[in-house]
C-alpha positions in Angstrom: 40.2 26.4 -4.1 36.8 28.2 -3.9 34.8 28.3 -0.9 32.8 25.2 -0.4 29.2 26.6 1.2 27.5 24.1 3.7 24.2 26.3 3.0 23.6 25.2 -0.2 24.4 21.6 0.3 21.6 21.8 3.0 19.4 23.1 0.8 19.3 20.6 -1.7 19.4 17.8 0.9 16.5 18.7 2.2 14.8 19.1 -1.4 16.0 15.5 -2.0 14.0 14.6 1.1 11.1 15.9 0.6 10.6 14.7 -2.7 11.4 11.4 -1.9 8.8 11.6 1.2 6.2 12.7 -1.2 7.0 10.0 -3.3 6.7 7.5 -0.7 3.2 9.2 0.1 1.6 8.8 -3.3 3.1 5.2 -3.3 0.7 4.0 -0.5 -2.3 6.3 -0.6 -5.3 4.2 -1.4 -6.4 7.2 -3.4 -4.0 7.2 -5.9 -3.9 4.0 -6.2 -7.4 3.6 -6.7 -7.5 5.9 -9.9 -4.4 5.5 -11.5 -4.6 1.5 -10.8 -7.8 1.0 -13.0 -7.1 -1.6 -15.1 -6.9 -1.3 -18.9 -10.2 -3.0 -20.1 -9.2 -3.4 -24.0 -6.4 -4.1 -26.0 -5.6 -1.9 -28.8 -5.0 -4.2 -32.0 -3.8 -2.8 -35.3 -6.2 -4.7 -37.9 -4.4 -3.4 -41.5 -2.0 -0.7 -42.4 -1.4 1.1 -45.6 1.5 3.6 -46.7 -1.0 6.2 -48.8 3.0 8.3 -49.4 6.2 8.4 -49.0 5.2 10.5 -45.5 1.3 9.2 -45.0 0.8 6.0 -43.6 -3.3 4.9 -42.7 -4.4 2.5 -39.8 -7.2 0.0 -38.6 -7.1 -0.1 -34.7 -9.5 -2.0 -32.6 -10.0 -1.6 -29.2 -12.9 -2.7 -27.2 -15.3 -4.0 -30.4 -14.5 -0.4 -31.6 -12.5 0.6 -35.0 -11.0 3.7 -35.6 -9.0 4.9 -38.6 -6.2 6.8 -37.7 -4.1 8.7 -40.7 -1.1 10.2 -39.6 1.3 12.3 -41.7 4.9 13.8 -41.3 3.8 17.3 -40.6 0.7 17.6 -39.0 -1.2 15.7 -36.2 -3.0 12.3 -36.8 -6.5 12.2 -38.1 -8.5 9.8 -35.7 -12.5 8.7 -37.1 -14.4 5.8 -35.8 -15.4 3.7 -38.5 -19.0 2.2 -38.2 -19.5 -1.2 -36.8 -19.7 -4.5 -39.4 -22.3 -6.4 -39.4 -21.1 -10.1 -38.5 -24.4 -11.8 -39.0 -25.4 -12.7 -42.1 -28.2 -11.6 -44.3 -30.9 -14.0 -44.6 -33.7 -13.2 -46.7 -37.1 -15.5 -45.1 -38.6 -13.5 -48.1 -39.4 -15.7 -51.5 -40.5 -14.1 -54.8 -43.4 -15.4 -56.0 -43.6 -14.9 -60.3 -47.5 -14.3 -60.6 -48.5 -14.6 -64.1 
């Protein structure tokens, strides 16, 4: 039977402790919770998807009144644009022609 050390049960005892004491630290300190606790103000909302391959896929995604188009592809890391905003009002023309002759 090999020699059971107390040293290094000690050891990692007292780790154990002190990374549950630090845990219970940055559970109530007001500043961590103050800047990790911000809430989330928009939802992110995927509008459309479309498989462009076999291994490329592109997506609308909405969040906050803002639309991005995100590509993604097996190898290589996703292409993120913002598209421009639409315009949700529509176009009246007050204008009239007026044939002169």
């Amino acid at each position: 039977m090999p020699d059971f050390d107390f040293s290094k049960l000690i050891i990692v005892l007292v780790f154990l402790m002190i990374l549950v004491g630090l845990q219970l630290i940055l559970k109530r300190s007001k500043f961590v919770r103050a800047n990790l606790g911000k809430p989330v103000f928009g939802q992110l909302k995927v509008i459309n998807t479309l498989a462009l391959s076999k291994f490329a896929s592109a997506s609308v995604i909405e969040c906050a009144e803002l639309s991005f188009l995100v590509v993604t592809g097996r190898n290589g890391s996703p292409s993120i644009v913002q598209l421009p905003p639409e315009n949700k009002e529509p176009i009246h023309s007050d204008i009239r022609a007026e044939l002169g002759g």
